[in-house]
C-alpha positions as CSV (number, residue, x, y, z in Angstrom):
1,X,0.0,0.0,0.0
2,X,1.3,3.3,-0.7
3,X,2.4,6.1,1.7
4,X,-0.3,8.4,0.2
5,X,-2.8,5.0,1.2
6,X,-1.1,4.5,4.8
7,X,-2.2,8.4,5.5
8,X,-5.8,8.1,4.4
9,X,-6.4,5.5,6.5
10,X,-4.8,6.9,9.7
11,X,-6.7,10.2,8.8
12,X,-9.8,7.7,8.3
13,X,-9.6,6.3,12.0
14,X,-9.1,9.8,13.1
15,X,-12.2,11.0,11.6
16,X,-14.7,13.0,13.7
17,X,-17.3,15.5,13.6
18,X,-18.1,17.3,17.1
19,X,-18.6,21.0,15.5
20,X,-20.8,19.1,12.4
21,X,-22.7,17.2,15.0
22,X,-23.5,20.5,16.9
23,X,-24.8,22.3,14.2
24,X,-26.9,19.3,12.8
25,X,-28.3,19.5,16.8
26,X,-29.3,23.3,16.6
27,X,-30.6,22.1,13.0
28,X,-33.2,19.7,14.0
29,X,-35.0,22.3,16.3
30,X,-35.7,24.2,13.3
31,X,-36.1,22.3,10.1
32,X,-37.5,18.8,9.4
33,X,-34.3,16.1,10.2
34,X,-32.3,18.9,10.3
35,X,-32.3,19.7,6.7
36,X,-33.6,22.2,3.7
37,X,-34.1,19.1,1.5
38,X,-34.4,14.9,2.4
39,X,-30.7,13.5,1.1
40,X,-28.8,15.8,3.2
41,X,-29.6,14.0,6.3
42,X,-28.1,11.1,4.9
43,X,-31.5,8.7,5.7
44,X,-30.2,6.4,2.8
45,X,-26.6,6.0,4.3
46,X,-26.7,6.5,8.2
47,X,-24.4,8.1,10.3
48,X,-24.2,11.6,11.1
49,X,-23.9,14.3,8.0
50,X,-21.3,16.6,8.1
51,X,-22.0,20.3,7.6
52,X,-19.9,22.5,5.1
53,X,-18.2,25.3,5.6
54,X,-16.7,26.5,2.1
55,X,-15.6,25.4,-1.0
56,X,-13.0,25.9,-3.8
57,X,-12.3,24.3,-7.1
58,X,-13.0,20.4,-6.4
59,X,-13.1,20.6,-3.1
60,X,-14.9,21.5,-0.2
61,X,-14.2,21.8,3.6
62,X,-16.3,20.9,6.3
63,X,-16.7,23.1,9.9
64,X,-14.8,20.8,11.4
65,X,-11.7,20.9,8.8
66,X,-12.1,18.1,6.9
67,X,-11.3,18.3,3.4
68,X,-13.1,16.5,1.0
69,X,-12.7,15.6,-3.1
70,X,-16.2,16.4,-4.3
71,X,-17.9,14.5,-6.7
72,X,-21.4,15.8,-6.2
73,X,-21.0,19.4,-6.9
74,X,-24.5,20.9,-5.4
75,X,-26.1,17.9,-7.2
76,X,-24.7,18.7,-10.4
77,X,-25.0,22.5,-11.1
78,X,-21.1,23.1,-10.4
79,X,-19.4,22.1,-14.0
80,X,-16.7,24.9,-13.5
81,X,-16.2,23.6,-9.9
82,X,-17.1,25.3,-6.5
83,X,-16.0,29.2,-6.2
84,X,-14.7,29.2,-9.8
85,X,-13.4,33.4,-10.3
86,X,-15.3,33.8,-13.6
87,X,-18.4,33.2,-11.5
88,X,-17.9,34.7,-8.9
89,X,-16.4,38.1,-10.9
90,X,-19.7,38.3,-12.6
91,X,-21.7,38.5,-9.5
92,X,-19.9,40.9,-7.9
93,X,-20.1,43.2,-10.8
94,X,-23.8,42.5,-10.9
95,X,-24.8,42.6,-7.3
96,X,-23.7,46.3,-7.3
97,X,-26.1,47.5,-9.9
98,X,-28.9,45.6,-7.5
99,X,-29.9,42.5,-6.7
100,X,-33.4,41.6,-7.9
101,X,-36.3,44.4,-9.7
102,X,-38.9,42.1,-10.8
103,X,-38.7,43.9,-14.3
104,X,-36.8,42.2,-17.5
105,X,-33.1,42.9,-17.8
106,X,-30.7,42.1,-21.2
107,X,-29.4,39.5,-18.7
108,X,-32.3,37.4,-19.3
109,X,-32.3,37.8,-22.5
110,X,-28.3,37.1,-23.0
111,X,-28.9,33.8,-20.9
112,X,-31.9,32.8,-23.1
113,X,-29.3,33.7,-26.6
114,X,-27.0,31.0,-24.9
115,X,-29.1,28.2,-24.7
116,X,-31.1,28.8,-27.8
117,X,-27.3,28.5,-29.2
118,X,-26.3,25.5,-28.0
119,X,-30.1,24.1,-27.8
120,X,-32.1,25.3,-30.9
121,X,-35.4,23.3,-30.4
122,X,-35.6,25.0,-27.6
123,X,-36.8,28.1,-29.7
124,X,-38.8,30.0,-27.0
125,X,-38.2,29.7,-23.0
126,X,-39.4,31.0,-19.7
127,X,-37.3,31.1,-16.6
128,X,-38.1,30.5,-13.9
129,X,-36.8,29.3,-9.8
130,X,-36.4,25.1,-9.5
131,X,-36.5,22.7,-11.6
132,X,-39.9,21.9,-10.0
133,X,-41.2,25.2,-11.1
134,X,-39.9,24.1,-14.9
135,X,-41.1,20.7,-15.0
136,X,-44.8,21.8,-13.4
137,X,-44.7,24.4,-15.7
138,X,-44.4,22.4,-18.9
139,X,-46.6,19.8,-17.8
140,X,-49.3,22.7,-17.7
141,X,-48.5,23.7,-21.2
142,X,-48.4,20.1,-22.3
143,X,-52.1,19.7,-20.9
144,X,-53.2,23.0,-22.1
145,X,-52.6,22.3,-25.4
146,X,-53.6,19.1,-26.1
147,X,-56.8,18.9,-23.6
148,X,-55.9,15.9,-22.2
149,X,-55.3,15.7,-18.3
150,X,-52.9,12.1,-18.2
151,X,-48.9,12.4,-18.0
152,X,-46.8,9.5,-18.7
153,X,-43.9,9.5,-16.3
154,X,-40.9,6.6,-16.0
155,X,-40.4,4.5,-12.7
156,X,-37.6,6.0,-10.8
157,X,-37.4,9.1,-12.9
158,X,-37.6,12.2,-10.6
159,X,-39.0,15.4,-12.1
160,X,-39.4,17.8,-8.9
161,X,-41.9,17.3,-5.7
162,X,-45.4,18.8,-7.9
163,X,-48.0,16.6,-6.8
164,X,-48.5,15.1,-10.4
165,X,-44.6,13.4,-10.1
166,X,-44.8,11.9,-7.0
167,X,-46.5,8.4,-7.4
168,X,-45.0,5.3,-8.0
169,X,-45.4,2.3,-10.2
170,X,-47.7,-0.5,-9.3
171,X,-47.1,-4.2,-9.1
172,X,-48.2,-4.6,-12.7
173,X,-45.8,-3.4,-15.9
174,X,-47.5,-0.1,-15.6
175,X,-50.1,0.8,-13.9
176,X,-51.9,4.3,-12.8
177,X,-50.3,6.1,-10.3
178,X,-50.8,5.9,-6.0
179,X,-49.7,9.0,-4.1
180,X,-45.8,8.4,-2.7
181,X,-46.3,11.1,-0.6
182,X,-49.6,11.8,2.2
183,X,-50.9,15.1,0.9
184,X,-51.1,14.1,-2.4
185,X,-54.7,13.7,-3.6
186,X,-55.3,10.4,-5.0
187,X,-57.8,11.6,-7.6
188,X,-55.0,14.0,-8.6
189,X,-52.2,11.0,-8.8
190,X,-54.4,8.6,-10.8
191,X,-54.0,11.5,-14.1
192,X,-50.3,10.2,-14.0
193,X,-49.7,6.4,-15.6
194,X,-46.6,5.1,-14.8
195,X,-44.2,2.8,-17.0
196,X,-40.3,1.4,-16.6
197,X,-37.7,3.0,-18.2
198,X,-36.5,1.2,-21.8
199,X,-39.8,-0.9,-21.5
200,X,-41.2,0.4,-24.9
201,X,-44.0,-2.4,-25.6
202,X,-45.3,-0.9,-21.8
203,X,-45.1,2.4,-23.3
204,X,-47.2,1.9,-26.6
205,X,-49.7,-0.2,-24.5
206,X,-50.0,2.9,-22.4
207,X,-50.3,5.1,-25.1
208,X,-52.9,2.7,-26.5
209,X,-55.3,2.7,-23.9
210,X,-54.8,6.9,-22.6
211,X,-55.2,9.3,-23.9
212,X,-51.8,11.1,-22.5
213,X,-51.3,14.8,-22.9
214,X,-46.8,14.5,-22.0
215,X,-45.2,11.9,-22.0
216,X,-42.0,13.4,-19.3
217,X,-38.3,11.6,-19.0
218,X,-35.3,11.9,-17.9
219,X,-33.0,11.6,-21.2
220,X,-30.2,10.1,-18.4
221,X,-31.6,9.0,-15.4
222,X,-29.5,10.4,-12.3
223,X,-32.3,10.0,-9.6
224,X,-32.5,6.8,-9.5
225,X,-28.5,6.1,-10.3
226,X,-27.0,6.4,-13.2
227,X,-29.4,4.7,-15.6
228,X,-28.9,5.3,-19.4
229,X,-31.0,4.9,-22.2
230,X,-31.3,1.6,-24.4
231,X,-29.9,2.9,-28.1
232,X,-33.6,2.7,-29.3
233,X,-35.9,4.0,-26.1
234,X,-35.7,7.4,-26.7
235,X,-36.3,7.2,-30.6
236,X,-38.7,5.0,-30.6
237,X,-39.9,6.6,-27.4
238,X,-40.4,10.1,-29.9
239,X,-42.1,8.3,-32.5
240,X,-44.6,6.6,-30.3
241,X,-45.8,9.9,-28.8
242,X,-46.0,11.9,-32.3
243,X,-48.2,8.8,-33.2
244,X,-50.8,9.1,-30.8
245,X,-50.4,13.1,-30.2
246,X,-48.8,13.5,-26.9
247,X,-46.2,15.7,-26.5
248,X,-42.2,14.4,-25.5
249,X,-41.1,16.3,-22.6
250,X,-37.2,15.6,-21.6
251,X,-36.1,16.3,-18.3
252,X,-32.8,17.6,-18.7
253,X,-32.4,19.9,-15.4
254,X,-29.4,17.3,-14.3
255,X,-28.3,16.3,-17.9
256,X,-28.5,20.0,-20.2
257,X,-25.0,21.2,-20.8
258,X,-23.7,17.7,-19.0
259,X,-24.6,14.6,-21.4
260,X,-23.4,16.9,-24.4
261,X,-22.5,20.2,-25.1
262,X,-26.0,21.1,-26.6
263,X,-27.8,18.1,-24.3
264,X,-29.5,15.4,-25.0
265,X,-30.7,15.9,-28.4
266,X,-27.4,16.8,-29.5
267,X,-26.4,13.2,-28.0
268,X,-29.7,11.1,-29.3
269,X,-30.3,13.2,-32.3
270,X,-34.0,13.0,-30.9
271,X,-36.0,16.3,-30.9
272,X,-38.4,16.8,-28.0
273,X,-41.5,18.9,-28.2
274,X,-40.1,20.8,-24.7
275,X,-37.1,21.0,-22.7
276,X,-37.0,22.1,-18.7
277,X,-33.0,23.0,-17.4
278,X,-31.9,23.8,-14.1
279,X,-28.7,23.4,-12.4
280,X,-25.7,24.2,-14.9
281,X,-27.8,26.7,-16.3
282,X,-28.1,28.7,-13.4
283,X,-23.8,28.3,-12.3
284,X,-24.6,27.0,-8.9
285,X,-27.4,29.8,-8.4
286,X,-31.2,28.9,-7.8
287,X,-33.0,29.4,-11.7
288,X,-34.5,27.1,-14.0
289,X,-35.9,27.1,-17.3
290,X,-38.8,25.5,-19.6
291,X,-39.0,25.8,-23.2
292,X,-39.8,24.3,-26.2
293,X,-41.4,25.1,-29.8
294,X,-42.6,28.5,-30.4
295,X,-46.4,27.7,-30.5
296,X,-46.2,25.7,-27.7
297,X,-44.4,28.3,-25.5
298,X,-47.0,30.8,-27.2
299,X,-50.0,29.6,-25.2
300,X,-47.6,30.9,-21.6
301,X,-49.2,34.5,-20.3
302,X,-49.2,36.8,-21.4
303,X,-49.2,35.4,-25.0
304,X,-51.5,32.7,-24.2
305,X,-53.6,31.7,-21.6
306,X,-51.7,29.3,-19.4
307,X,-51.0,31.3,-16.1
308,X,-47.0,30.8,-14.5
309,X,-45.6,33.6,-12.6
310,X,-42.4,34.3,-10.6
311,X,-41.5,37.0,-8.6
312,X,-37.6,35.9,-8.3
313,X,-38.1,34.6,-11.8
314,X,-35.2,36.0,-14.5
315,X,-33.1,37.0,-11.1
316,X,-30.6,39.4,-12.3
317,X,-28.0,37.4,-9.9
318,X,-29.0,34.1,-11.3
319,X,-29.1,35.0,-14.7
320,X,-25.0,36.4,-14.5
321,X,-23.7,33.3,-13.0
322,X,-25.5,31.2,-15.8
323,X,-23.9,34.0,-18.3
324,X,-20.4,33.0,-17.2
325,X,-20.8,29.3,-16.4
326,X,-21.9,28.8,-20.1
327,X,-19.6,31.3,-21.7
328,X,-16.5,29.7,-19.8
329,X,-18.2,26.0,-21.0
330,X,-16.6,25.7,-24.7
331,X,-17.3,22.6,-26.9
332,X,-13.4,22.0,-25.7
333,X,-13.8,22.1,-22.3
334,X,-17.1,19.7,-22.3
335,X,-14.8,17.4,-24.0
336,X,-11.5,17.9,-21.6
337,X,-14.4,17.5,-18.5
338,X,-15.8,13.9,-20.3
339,X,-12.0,12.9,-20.7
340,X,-11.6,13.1,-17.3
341,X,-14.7,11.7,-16.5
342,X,-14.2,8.5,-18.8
343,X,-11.1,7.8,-17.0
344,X,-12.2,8.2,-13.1
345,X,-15.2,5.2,-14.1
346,X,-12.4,3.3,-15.9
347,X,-10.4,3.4,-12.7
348,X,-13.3,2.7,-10.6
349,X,-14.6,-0.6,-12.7
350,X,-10.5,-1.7,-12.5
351,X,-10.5,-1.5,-8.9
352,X,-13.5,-3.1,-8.4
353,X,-11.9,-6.1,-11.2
354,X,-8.9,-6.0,-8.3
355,X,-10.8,-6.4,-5.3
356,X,-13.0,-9.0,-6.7
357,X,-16.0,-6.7,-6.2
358,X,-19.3,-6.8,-8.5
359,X,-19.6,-3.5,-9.8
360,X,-21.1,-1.5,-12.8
361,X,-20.2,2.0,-13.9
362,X,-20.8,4.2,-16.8
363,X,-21.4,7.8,-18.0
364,X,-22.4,10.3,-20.1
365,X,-20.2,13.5,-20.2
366,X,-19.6,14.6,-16.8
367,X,-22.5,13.0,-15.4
368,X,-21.5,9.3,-14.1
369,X,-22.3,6.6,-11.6
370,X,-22.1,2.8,-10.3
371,X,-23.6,0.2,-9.0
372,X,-22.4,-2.7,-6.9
373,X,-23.8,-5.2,-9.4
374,X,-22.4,-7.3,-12.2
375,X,-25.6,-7.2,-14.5
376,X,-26.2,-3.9,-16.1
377,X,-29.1,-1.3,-14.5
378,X,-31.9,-1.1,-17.3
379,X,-34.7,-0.3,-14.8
380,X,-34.9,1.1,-11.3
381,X,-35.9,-2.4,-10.8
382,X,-32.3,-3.5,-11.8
383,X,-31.2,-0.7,-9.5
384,X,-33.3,-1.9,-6.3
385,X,-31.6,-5.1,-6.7
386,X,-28.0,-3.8,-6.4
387,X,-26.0,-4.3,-3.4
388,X,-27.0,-1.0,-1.4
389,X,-25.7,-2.2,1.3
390,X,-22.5,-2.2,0.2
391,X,-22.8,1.1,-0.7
392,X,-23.2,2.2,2.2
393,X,-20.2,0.7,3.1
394,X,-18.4,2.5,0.5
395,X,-19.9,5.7,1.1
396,X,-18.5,6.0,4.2
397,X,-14.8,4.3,3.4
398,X,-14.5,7.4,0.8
399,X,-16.1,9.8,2.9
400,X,-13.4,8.8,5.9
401,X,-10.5,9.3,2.7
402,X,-11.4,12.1,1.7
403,X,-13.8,11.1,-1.3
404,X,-17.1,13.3,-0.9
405,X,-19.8,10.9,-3.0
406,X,-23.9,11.0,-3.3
407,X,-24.8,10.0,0.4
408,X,-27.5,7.7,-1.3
409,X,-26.8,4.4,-4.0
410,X,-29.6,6.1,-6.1
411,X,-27.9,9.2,-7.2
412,X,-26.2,10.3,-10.1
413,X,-22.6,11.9,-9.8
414,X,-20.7,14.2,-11.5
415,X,-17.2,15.8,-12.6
416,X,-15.7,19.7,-12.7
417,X,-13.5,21.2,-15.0
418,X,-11.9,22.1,-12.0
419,X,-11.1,18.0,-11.1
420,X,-7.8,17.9,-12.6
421,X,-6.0,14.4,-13.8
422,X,-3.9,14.9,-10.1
423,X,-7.1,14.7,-8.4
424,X,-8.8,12.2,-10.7
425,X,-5.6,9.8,-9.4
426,X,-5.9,10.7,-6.1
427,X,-9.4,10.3,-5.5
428,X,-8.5,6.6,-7.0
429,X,-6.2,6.0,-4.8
430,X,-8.4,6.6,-2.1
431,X,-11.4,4.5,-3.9
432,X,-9.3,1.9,-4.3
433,X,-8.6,1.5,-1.1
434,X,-12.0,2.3,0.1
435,X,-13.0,-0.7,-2.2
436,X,-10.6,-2.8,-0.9
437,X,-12.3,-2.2,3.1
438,X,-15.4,-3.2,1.4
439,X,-14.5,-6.2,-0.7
440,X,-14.9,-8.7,1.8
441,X,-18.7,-8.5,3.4
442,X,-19.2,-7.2,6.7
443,X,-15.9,-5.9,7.3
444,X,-15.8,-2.3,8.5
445,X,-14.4,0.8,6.3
């Protein structure tokens, strides 16, 4: 084992996390498990969470001054990196000329140029807050415009926390949906049908007995793991919808400006009717985005009659850190970024191969993920029946090196342009030997 190994580990049994652990306490007298959203309190890998203190590059630092290689970057907005200057630079300069006025600014409009750029289908848009915000949004247009009420949605695709998107699939191939969350009226969950990702025969069934306004997808799934597309799903998935009239909505809030320079349809060659973004779109600040086809976009107020509003929506803040993170993302960099991604999953599945530990990786871009599993993950089915816990085995081993990962076995990762190749061998260094704690089961990290 090398030195660099040997000090990992000794930092490892050192680990601790009195001024996190404080914080977390203060926390859970005043939000809901201690936490602004559900994965941070890291249900779906125990232990106590750690809280952050600042970040720079690919790394981040917690209070208690732990450093940490970070592969989840926000959840995927952070493409140049945590803290990168050009960011940072451009809302400095824009935070002095004020910080929100509820009244359109050319920054709006210059974020809208670069997305129609690199994303020409996309040939009208509306920003607005979340990616909830976008996904609800479109799902309204989609409905308003064909007068239909159902919306096909994939199991273990996540599209925001709008009642319409959380339900589940039933026992059956697909099935309509049941609330996944109390509070969500069941009459209001039953307009959603339900089908498993690359199960196209469950799809044109579907389509054959509903009347479906959208049919909504993740392009990539990353909420349920890294899940790709079959060569054929999304093709065929396009032709089935034009056939029966429903509109193709992709989800590409985790993959636009990650899978491909221009997205998924740059990377499918398949056109979809409309579009929601979030995360690299917005640099690491809170704004999202729907858009599609002009006369679709045309029935949104005030051109049309389909209401969506925003007070924070077009922030002038927001829109300047997604000026810079796309300016500074050139076709070049995407490509250095998925270099450096391709080799960090080639290191991981070789480790695994040395530790004698089932394992499947893959990705798209910068966007990347595993499963402890020999077969590949088709379905979240497939996923379900990985080894999660030896995830969360793993989790923690790489979290104790110095290896900051999804604190959940359904979630997608990602890479920086600010990850360079010294930090892609380091962090496989420490993998390595994290996979090695975990290789035989039930030994401890």
């Amino acid at each position: 084992m090398s030195a660099s190994g040997q000090r990992e580990i000794a930092r490892g049994e050192a680990f601790a996390l009195p001024a996190s652990r404080e914080i977390m306490k203060r926390a859970r007298e005043l939000f809901p498990g201690g936490v602004s959203s559900p994965v941070r309190a890291f249900g779906g890998v125990g232990g106590e969470p750690f809280v952050v203190e600042r970040g720079e590059g690919a790394r981040i630092w917690d209070v208690d001054g732990n450093e940490y290689i970070d592969f989840v970057l926000s959840w995927g907005p952070l493409i140049l990196g945590h803290a990168p200057p050009i960011v940072l630079d451009a809302l400095e300069e824009t935070m002095r000329r004020g910080t929100s006025f509820g009244i359109t600014t050319e920054l709006e409009v210059q974020l809208a140029e670069l997305i129609v750029a690199r994303m020409p289908h996309v040939e009208m848009l509306r920003f607005v807050s979340s990616g909830t915000e976008a996904t609800m949004s479109a799902i309204r247009v989609a409905r308003a415009v064909t007068r239909r009420d159902v919306i096909l949605k994939f199991d273990g695709c996540y599209h925001g926390h709008a009642d319409s998107f959380l339900v589940r699939a039933g026992s059956g191939v697909a099935t309509f949906g049941l609330p996944n969350s109390p509070g969500v009226p069941p009459v209001l969950a039953a307009l959603t049908v339900t089908a498993p990702f690359n199960d196209l025969a469950a799809v044109d069934r579907i389509l054959s007995e509903h009347d479906v306004a959208a049919a909504i997808v993740e392009p990539v799934i990353g909420n349920a793991g890294f899940i790709p597309p079959d060569a054929g799903f999304l093709p065929s998935l396009r032709e089935l919808t034009a056939r029966r009239g429903a509109l193709l909505v992709f989800d590409e809030v985790m993959t636009g400006f990650r899978i491909a320079y221009g997205g998924a349809r740059e990377r499918f060659g398949v056109t979809p009717d409309l579009t929601t973004l979030g995360k690299v779109v917005g640099g690491g600040l809170p704004v999202a985005a729907y858009g599609g086809r002009r006369d679709l976009m045309e029935y949104v107020a005030p051109s049309g009659p389909v209401y969506q509003a925003g007070t924070l929506s077009g922030n002038p803040l927001a829109m300047a850190a997604g000026i810079a993170t796309l300016t500074a993302l050139t076709p070049q960099l995407h490509d250095r970024i998925t270099e450096r991604t391709a080799g960090l999953v080639r290191g991981l599945r070789e480790s695994a191969a040395r530790h004698g530990v089932p394992l499947t990786a893959a990705h798209a871009g910068s966007m990347w993920g595993f499963f402890f599993r020999s077969e590949p993950v088709r379905t979240y089915t497939d996923a379900k029946a990985s080894d999660a816990r030896r995830f969360v085995r793993f989790f923690h081993a790489a979290l104790m090196r110095g290896v900051y990962l999804a604190p959940s076995p359904f979630e997608a990762a990602f890479m920086s342009a600010a990850h360079t190749d010294a930090d892609i061998q380091l962090a496989l260094e420490r993998l390595d030997d994290a996979m090695r704690a975990v290789s035989t089961p039930g030994t401890d990290a």
